[in-house]
C-alpha positions in Angstrom: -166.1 -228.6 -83.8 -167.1 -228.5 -80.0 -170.1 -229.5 -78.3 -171.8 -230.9 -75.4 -172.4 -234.8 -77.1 -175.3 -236.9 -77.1 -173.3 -239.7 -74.6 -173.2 -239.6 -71.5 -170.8 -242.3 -70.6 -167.6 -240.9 -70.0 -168.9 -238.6 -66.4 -168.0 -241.0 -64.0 -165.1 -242.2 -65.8 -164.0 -239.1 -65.5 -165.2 -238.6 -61.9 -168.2 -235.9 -63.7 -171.1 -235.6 -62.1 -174.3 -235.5 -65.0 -175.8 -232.8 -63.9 -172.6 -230.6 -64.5 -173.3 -231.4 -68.1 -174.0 -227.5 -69.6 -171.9 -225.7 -67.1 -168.8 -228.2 -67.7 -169.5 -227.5 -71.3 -169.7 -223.7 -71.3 -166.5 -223.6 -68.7 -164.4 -225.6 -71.0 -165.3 -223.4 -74.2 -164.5 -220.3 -72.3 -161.1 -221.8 -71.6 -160.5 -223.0 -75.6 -161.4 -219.7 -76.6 -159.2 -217.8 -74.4 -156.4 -220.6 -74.9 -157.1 -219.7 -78.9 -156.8 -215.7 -78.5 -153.6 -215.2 -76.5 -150.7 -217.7 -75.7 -150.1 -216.8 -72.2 -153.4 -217.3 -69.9 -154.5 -216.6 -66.6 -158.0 -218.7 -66.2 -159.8 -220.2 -62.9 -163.1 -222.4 -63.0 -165.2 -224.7 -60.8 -164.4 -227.8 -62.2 -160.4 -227.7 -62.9 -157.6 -226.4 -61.2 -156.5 -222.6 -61.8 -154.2 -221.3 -64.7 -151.6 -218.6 -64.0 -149.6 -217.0 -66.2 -149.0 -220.1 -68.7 -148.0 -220.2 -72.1 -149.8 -222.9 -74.3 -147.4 -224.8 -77.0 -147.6 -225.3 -80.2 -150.2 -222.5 -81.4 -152.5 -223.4 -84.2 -151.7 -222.8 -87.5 -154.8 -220.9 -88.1 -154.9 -217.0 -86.3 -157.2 -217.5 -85.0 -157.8 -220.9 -84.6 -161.4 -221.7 -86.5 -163.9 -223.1 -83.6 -167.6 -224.0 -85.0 -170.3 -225.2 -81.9 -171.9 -228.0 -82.6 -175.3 -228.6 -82.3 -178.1 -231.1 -82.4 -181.2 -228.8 -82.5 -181.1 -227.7 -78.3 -182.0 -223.9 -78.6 -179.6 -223.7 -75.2 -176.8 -224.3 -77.8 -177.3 -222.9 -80.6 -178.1 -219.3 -78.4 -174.5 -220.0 -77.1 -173.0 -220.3 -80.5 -174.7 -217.3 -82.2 -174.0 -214.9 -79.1 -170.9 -216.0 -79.2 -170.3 -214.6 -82.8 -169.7 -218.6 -83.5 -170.1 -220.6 -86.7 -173.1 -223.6 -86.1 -172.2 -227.2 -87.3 -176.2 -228.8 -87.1 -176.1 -232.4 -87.1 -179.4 -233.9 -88.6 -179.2 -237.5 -88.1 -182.8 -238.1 -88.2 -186.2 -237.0 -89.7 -187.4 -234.0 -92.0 -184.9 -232.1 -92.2 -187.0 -229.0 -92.9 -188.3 -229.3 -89.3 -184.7 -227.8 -88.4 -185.2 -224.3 -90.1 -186.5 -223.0 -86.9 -183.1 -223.6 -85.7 -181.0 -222.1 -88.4 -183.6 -218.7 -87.8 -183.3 -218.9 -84.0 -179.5 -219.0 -84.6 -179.2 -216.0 -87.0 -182.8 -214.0 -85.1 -180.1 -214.6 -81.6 -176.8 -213.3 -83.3 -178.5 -210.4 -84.7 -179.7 -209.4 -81.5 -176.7 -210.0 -79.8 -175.1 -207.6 -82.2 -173.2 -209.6 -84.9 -173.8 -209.7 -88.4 -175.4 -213.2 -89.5 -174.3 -212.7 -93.1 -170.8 -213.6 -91.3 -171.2 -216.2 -89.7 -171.4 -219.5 -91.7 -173.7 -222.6 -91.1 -172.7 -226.5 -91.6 -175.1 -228.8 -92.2 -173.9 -232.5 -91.3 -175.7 -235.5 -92.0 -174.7 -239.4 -92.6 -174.9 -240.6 -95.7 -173.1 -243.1 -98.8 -172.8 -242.8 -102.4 -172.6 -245.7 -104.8 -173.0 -245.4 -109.0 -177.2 -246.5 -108.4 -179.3 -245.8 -106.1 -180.1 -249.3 -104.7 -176.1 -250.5 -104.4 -175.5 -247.4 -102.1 -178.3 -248.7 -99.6 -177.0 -251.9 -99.6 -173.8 -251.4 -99.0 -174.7 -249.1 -96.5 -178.0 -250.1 -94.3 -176.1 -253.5 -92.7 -173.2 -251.6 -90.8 -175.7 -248.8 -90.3 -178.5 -250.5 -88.5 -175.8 -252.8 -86.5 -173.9 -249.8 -85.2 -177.8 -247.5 -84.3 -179.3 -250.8 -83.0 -176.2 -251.2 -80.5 -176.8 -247.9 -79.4 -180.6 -248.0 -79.1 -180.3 -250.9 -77.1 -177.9 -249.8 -74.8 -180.8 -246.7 -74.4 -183.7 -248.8 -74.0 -184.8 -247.9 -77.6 -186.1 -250.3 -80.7 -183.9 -251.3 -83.4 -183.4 -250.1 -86.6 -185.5 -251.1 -89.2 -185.3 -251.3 -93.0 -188.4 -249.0 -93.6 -186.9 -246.4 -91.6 -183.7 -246.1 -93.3 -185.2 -246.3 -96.6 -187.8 -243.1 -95.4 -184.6 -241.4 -94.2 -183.2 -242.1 -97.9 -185.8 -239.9 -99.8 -185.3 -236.0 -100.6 -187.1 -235.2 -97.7 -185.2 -237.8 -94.9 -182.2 -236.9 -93.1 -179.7 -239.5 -94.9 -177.6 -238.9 -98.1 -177.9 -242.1 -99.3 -178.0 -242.7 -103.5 -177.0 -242.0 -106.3 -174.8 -239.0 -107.0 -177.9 -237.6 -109.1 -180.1 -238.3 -105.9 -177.8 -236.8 -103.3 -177.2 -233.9 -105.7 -180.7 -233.3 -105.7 -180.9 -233.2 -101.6 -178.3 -231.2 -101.2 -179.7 -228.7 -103.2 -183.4 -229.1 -101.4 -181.3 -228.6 -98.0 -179.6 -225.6 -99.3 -183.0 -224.0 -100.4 -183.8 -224.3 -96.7 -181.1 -223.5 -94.9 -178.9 -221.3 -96.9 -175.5 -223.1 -95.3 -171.7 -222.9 -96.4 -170.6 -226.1 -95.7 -172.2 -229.8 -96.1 -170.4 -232.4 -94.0 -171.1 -235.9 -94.8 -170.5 -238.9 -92.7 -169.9 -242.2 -94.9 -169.6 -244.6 -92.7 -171.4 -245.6 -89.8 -170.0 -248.7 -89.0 -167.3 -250.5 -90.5 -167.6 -250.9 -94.4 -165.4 -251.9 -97.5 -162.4 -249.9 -98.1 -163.0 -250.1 -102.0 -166.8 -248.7 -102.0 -165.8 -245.5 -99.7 -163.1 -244.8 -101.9 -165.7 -244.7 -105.2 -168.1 -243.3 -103.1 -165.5 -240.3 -102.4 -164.4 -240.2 -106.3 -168.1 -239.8 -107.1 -168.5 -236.6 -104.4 -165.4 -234.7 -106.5 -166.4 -236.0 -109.8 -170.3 -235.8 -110.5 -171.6 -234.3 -107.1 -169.0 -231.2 -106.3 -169.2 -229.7 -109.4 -173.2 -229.9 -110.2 -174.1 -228.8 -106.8 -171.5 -225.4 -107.6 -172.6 -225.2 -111.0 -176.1 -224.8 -109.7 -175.5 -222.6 -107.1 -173.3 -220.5 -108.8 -170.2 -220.7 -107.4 -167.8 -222.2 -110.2 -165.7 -218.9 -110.1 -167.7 -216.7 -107.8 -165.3 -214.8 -105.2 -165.2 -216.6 -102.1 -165.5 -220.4 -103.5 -163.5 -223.4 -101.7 -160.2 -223.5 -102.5 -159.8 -226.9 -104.5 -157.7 -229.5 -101.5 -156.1 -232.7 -103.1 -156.4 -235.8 -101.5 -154.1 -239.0 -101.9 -155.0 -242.8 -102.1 -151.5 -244.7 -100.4 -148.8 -243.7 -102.5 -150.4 -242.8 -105.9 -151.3 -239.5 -107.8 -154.0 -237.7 -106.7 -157.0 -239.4 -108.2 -158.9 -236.2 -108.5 -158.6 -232.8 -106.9 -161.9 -231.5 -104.7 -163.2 -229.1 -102.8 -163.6 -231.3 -99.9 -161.9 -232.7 -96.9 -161.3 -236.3 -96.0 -161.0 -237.8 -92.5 -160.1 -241.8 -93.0 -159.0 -244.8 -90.2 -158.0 -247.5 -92.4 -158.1 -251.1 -90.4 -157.3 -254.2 -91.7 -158.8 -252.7 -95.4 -161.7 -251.4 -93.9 -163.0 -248.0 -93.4 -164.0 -246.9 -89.8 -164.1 -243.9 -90.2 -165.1 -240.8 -93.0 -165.9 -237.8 -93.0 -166.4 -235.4 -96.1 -167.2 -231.6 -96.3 -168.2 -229.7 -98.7 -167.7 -225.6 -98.3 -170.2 -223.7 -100.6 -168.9 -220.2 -100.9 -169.7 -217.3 -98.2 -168.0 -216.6 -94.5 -165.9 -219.3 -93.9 
C-alpha cells in the first residue's frame, strides 16, 4: 500500500516543504510504478535528482509487483487510484462506516469513466479492531493501549482525548472498530460487505502495545470461527477465485491452524506492537 499519510512530521526532517504534500506524492508513485514495469529506467522529477538508464535490483517476486493506493476518504485520492486502474485500500478508523459508500461509488463512477473495468479492480476495507472469546474481554483488553496511543496523538494535534463512550459507540455494528466477539465481528463484517462489496478486510489488532498471549487467541479465533462463517455466508467456500489458504507459525511449532489470512507481527519483550490481519474474499485480487 502507498499513500500520502495523515502525519506530517517527517517534511522538514527530510528538508520537505508541506505544501509539496500531493505533488511529492503523485511524483513518487509515478516513479514506483515505472520502477515496477521495467527494470532499466530513465525518470526526472522536481523533487529528486534525475534517473538515466539504471537498472533497479532485486525485482519483486510478483510480475507485476501488486501496488494498492491507500486512502482515507480524500476524493483527490481515491480519483488517483481508480484512474490509475489501481486497487483502493480505505482506512475507516472512525465513525459510520456507511458514510464512506460515497467513496467506494466515486471510486468505481471515476474508473469507469476513465475507461477501466470496476468489476477488476478490488477494494480493501481496513479498520482497527481485537477479538477475544466475549464480547466484554475484547474491549478490555483492548480500550487501555488504544486510548493511550489516540490520546498521544490528539494531544500532539490539539484535539481531546479519547473517551470510553466513544470507543464503546465505535464497537457496535454500525462503528468503525472490530472490537468483540467472533460472532459480533462476524456480524460487522458482513454489514460492511453489504455496503461496500470489497475483496479484502484488513484488520489492525493492536494499537498500542498489548499481551502477546491475547493477539495470538485473538488471531486463532479470525481462522477458526470468523474466516470460515464470513465465506460460508458469502459463498465463497469453493467458489473459483477464493484465497488461497497461507499458514502461519507460532516460534518453532506446527502450524496452529491454516487461514486465509496474512499476519504482520513485531514481537518485543513478549509483547505485541504490531498486527495486522487480512482477509481476501474472492474477486480481482
Amino acid at each position: 500500500m502507498v499513500g500520502r499519510g495523515s502525519f506530517t512530521e517527517s517534511f522538514p526532517l527530510f528538508g520537505q516543504d508541506l505544501s509539496d504534500y500531493d505533488e511529492l506524492f503523485s511524483e513518487n508513485l509515478d516513479w514506483l510504478l515505472k520502477v515496477r514495469a521495467q527494470e532499466r529506467i530513465t525518470w526526472s522529477g522536481r523533487h529528486r535528482s534525475p534517473i538515466d538508464d539504471r537498472a533497479v535490483y532485486p525485482r519483486p517476486f510478483q510480475d507485476p509487483m501488486p501496488v494498492w493506493i491507500a486512502v482515507g476518504g480524500t476524493p483527490q485520492s481515491v480519483k488517483r487510484a481508480a484512474t490509475l486502474d489501481l486497487p483502493m485500500a480505505l482506512a475507516i478508523i472512525g465513525g459510520a462506516p456507511a458514510r464512506f459508500r460515497h467513496v467506494v461509488d466515486l471510486y468505481r463512477e471515476t474508473a469507469e469513466q476513465a475507461g477501466h473495468d470496476p468489476a477488476t479492480l478490488p477494494i480493501s476495507i481496513n479498520a482497527h479492531g481485537f477479538l477475544a472469546d466475549d464480547a466484554r474481554n475484547a474491549a478490555e483488553i483492548a480500550f487501555p493501549p488504544f486510548a493511550e496511543t489516540m490520546t498521544r496523538i490528539e494531544r500532539e494535534r490539539g484535539w481531546p482525548p479519547t473517551s470510553r463512550a466513544q470507543f464503546d459507540a465505535e464497537t457496535t455494528l454500525r462503528g468503525a472498530a472490530f472490537v468483540g466477539s467472533p460472532q459480533e465481528v462476524i456480524e460487522k463484517i458482513l454489514y460492511q460487505h453489504e455496503i461496500f462489496q470489497h475483496q479484502r478486510f484488513l484488520l489492525q489488532l493492536t494499537v498500542g502495545p498489548m499481551p502477546h498471549a491475547e493477539v495470538m487467541r485473538a488471531i486463532e479465533l479470525l481462522g477458526t470461527e470468523i474466516v470460515p462463517v464470513v465465506k460460508r455466508e458469502i459463498g465463497t467456500d469453493d467458489s473459483p477465485g477464493a484465497v488461497s489458504a497461507i499458514r502461519f507459525f507460532l516460534h518453532d511449532t506446527k502450524p496452529v491452524t491454516t487461514l486465509g489470512i496474512t499476519v504482520h507481527r513485531q514481537d518485543h519483550e513478549n509483547r505485541v506492537e504490531g498486527e495486522a490481519v487480512c482477509y481476501t474474499f474472492p474477486g480481482p485480487q
